[in-house]
MIMARVEX-593142 format. One record per residue (C-alpha): residue in three letters; x, z, y. Coordinates in steps of 0.02 Angstrom, whole numbers, plus 50000, padded with zeros to 5 digits. Each point is the difference from the previous one (the first is absolute). Layout:
REM residues N
ALAXZY...
REM end
This chain:
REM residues 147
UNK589604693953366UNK500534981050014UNK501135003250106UNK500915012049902UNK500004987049845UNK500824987250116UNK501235015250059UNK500525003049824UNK500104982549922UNK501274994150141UNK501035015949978UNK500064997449811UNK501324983950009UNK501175010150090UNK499975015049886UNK500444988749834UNK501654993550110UNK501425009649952UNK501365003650134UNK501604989749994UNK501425005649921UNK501335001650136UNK501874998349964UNK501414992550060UNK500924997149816UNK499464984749910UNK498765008349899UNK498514997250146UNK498474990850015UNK501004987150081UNK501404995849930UNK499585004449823UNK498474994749882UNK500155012849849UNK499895014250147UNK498114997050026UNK499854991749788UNK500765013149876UNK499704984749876UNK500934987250083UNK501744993849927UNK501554995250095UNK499774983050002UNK498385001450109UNK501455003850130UNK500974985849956UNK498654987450012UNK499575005850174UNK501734997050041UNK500074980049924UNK498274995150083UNK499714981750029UNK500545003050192UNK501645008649961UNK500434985249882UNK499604985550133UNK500865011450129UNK501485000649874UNK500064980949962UNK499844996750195UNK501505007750043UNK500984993649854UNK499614985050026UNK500634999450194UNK501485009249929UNK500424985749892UNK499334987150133UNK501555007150107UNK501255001249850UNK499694980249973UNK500064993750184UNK501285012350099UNK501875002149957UNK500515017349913UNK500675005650142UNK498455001750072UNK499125006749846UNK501315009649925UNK499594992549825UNK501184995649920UNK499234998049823UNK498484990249977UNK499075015349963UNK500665013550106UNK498745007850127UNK498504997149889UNK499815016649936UNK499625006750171UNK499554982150103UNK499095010750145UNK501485009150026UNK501394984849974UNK498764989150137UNK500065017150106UNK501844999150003UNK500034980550037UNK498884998750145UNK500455019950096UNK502064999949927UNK500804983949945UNK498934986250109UNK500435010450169UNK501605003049951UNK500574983249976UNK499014993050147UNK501345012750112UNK501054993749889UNK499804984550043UNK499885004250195UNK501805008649999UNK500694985449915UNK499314988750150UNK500415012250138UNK501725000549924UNK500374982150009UNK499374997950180UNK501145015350049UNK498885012450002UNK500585012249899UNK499165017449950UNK500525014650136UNK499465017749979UNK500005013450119UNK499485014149884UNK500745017350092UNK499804993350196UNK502094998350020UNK500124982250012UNK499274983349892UNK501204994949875UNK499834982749886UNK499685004149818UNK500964991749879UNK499204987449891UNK500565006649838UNK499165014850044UNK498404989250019UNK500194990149840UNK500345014549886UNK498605009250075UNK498904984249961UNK500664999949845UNK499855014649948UNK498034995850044UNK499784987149896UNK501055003649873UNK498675006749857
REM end
C-alpha cells in the first residue's frame, strides 16, 4: 500500500500540467503572453520586446554605427547626414563591412592594377579575353556606392 501512495503522488504533478498550446500564428505559448494569461494586456508583449538586453544590444550597435560615421569618409558609410543609418545601425554597419568596405577595397585594387598596366580582362563566353573598359568599371563602382 506504500507503494501505491508513492505511485500516485509522483503521477499527480504531471496530471495538473496542461498540454501546450501548439500553433504556428503568433498567438502560441511562445511567441505570445496573453495566449497562456487571458488577463494580460498588450503591453506585457511590448515589455518583453524592450528588455534590458535588447536596449544594450540596441545602444551597442548604434554606437559602432556612429563610431564609423565620425572616423570613415561617407563614401564608405554612405551617410551622408549626420543622422542617417541610425534608425536601423545593424543593418547600415551590415552594409559597410559585407557591401561598401569590399567594394571600395576592389576599388581600390583596379585603380592600382590600372596604373601599373594591368587592366581588367574578361573572358566571360570562352571566345577570346577581351580588356574591359574602365568606364565600365567606374560606373559599375559607382553605381555601388552611390546610396
Amino acid at each position: 500500500s506504500e507503494c501505491d501512495d508513492e505511485a500516485s503522488s509522483a503521477a499527480d504533478p504531471r496530471d495538473e500540467l496542461a498540454p501546450p498550446m501548439f500553433s504556428l500564428t503568433k498567438k502560441s505559448l511562445l511567441f505570445d503572453e496573453s495566449s497562456t494569461n487571458p488577463n494580460a494586456s498588450d503591453a506585457s508583449a511590448d515589455a518583453i520586446l524592450l528588455t534590458d538586453l535588447g536596449k544594450e544590444a540596441g545602444s551597442l550597435t548604434l554606437a559602432v554605427w556612429s563610431g564609423a560615421k565620425a572616423v570613415l569618409p561617407p563614401l564608405l558609410t554612405g551617410a551622408g547626414t549626420t543622422d542617417a543609418g541610425d534608425k536601423d545601425a545593424l543593418g547600415s554597419l551590415y552594409n559597410l563591412l559585407f557591401v561598401r568596405l569590399p567594394t571600395f577595397c576592389v576599388g581600390v585594387g583596379y585603380v592600382v592594377n590600372l596604373t601599373q598596366g594591368h587592366p581588367l580582362m574578361m573572358d566571360p563566353f570562352g571566345t577570346g579575353a577581351f580588356e574591359v573598359s574602365p568606364i565600365i568599371v567606374f560606373a559599375a563602382l559607382w553605381a555601388i556606392l552611390r546610396y
